[in-house]
N, CA and C atoms as an extended XYZ file, in Angstrom:
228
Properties=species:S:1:pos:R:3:atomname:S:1:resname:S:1:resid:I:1 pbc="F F F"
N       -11.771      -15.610       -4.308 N   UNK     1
C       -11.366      -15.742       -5.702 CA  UNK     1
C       -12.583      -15.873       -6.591 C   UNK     1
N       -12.322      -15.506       -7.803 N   UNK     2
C       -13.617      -15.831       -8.933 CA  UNK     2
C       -13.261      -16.907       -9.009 C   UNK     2
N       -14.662      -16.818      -10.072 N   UNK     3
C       -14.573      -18.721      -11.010 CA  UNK     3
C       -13.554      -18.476      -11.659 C   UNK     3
N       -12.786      -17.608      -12.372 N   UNK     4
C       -11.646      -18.140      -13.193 CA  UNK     4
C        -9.764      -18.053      -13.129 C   UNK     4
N       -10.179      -18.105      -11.053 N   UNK     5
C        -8.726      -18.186      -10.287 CA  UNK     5
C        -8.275      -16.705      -10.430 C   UNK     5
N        -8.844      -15.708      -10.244 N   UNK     6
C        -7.927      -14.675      -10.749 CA  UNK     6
C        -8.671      -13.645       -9.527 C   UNK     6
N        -7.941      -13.145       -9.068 N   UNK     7
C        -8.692      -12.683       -7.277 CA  UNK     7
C        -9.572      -11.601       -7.497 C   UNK     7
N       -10.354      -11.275       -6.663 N   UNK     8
C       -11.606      -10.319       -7.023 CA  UNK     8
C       -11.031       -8.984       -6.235 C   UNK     8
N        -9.519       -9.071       -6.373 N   UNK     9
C        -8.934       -7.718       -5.553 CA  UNK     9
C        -8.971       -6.802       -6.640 C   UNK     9
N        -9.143       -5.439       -6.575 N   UNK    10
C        -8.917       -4.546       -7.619 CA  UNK    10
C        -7.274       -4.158       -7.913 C   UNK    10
N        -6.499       -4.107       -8.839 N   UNK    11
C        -5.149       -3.778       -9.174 CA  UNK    11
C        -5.254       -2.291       -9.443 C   UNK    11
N        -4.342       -1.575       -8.727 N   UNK    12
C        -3.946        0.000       -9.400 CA  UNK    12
C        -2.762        0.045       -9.673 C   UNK    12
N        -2.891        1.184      -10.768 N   UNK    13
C        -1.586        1.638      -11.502 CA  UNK    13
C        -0.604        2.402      -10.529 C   UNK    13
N         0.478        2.794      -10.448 N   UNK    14
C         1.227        3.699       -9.675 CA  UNK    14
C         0.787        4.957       -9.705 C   UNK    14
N         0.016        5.477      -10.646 N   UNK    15
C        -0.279        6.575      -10.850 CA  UNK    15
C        -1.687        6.884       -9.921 C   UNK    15
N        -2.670        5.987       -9.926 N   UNK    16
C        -3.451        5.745       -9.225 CA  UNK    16
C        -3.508        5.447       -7.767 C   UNK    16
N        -2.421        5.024       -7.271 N   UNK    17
C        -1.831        4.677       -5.437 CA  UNK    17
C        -1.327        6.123       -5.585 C   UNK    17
N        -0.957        7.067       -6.234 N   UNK    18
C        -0.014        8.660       -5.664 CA  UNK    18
C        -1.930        9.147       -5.731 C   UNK    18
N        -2.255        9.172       -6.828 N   UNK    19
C        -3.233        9.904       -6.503 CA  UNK    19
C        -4.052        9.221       -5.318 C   UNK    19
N        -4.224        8.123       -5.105 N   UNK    20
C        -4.932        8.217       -3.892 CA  UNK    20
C        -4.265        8.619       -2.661 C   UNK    20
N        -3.165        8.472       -2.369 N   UNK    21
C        -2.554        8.997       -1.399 CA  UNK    21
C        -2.131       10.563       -1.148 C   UNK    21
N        -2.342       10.336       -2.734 N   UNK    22
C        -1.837       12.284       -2.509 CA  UNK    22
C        -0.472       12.468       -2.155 C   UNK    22
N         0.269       11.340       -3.258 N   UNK    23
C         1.901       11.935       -3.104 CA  UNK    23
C         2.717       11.804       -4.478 C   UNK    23
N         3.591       11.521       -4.682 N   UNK    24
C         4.091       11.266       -5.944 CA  UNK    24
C         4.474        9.951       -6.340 C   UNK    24
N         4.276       10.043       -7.818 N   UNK    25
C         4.633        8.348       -8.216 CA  UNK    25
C         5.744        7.841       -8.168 C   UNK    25
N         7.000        8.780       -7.438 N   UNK    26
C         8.710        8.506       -7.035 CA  UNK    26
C         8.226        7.808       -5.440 C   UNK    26
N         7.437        8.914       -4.999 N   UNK    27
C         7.085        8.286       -3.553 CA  UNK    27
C         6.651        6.776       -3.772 C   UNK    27
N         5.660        6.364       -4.302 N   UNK    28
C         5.160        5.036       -4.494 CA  UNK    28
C         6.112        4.465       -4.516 C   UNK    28
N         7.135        4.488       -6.011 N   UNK    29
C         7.897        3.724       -6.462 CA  UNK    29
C         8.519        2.906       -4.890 C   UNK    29
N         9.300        4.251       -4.398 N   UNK    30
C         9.973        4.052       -3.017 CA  UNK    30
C         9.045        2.802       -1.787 C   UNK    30
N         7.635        3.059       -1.471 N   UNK    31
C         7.368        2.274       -0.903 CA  UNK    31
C         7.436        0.735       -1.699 C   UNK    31
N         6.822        0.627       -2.603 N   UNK    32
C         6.935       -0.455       -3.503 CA  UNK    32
C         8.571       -1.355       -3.514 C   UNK    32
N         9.414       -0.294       -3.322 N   UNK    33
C        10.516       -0.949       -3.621 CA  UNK    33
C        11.151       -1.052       -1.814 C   UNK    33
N        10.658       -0.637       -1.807 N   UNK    34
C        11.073       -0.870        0.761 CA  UNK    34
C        10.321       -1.927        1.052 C   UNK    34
N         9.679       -2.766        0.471 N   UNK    35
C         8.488       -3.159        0.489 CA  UNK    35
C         7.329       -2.795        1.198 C   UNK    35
N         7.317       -1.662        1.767 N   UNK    36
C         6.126       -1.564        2.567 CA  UNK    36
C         4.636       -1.225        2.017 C   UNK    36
N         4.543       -1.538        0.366 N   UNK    37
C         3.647       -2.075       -0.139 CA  UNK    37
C         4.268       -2.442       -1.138 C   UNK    37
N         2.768       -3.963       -1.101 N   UNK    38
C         2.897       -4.873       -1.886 CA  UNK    38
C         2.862       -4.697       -3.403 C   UNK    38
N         3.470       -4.928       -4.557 N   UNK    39
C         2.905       -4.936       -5.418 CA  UNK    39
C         3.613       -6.018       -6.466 C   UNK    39
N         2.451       -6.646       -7.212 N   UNK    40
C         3.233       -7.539       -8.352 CA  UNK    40
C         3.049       -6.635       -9.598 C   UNK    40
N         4.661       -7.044       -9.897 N   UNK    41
C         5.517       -6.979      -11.775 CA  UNK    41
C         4.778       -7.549      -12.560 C   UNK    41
N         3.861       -6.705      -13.655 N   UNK    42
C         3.690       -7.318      -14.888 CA  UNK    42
C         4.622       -6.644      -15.817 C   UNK    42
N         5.689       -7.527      -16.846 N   UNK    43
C         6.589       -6.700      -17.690 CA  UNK    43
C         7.518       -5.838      -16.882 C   UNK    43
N         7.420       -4.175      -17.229 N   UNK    44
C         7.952       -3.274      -16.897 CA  UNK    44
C         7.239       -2.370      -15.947 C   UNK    44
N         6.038       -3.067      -15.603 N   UNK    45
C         5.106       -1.686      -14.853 CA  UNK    45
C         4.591       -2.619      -13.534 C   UNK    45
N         4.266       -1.772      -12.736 N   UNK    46
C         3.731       -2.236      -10.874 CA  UNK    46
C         2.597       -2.194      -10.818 C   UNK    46
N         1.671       -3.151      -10.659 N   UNK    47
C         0.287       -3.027      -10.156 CA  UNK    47
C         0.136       -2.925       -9.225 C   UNK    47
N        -0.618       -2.415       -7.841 N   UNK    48
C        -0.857       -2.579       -6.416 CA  UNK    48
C        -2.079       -3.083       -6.495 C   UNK    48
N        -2.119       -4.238       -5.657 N   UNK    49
C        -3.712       -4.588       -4.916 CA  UNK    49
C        -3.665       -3.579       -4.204 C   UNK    49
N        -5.514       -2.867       -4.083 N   UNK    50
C        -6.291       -2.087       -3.470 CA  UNK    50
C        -5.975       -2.372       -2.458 C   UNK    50
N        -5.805       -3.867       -1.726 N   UNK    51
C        -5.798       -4.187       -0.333 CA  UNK    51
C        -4.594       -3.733        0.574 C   UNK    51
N        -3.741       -3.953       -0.418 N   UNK    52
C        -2.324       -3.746        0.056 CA  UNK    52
C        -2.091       -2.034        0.056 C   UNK    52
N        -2.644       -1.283       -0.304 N   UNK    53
C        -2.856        0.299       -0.124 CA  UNK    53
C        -3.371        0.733        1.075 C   UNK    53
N        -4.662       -0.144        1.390 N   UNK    54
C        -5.731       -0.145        2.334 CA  UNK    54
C        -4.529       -0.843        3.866 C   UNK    54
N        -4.006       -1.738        3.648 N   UNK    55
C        -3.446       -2.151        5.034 CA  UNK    55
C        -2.223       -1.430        5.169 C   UNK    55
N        -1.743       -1.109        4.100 N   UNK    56
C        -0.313        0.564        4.046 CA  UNK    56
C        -0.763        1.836        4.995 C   UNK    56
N        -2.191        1.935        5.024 N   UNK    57
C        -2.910        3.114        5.496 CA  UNK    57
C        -2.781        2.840        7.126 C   UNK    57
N        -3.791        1.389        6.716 N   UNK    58
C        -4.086        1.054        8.382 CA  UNK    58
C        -2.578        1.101        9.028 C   UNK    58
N        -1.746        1.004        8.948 N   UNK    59
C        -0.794        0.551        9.235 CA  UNK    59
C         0.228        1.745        9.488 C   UNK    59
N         0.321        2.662        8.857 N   UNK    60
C         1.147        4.046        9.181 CA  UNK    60
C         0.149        5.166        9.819 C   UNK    60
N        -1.571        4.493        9.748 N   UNK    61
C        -1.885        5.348       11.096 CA  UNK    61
C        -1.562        6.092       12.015 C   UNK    61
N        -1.685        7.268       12.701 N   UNK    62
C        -1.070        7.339       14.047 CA  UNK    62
C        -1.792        7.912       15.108 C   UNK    62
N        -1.736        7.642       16.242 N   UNK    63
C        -3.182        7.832       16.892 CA  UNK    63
C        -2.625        9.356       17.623 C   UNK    63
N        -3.621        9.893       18.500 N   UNK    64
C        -3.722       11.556       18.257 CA  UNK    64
C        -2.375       11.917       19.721 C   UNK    64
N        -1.581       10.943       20.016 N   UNK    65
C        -0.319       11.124       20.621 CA  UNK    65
C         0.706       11.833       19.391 C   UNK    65
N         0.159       10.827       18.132 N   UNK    66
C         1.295       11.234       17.092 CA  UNK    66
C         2.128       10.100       16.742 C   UNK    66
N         1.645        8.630       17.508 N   UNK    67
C         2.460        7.870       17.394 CA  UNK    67
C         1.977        6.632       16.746 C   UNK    67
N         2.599        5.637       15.982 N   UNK    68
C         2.119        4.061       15.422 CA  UNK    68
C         1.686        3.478       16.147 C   UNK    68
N        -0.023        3.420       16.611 N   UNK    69
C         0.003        2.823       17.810 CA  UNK    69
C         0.357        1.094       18.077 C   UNK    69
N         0.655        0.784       17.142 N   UNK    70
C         1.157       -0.821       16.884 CA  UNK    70
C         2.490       -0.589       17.036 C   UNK    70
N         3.400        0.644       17.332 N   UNK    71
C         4.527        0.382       17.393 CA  UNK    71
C         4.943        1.305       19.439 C   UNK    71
N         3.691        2.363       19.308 N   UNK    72
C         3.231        3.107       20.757 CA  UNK    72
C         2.711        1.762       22.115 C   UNK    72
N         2.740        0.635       21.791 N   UNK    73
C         2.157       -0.547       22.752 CA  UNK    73
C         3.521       -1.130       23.382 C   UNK    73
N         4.969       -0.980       22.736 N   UNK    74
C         5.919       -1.311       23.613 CA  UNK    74
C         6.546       -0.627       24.019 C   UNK    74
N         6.113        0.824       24.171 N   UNK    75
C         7.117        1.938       24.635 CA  UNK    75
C         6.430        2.692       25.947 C   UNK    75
N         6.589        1.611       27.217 N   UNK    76
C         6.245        2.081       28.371 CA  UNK    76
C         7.763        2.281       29.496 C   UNK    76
């Protein structure tokens, strides 16, 4: 955190999570609202922490089977 309580995470716009992902800002909306990323409500509009984009990524990974490998570890 900074000195003035307010976290040193960077916030993006919705418009900014499609473009980094390279999908659409309906797509976002959708994860945002599944929760499978995080984001806090200011007013009427969604900010995403950077971080929470970044562990969305790590996280729908898939290793070169094709599969989640966090979800490929109980399927023996």
């Amino acid at each position: 955190m900074s000195t003035a309580g307010v976290p040193a995470n960077r916030f993006m716009t919705i418009a900014e999570v499609a473009e980094a992902l390279r999908v659409s800002r309906m797509t976002v909306y959708r994860l945002v609202n599944s929760h499978a990323i995080h984001a806090v409500r200011f007013g009427r509009s969604y900010r995403v922490p950077e971080s929470a984009v970044e562990s969305y990524i790590e996280h729908s990974a898939v290793d070169e089977a094709g599969q989640n490998p966090s979800k490929a570890s109980g399927n023996a």
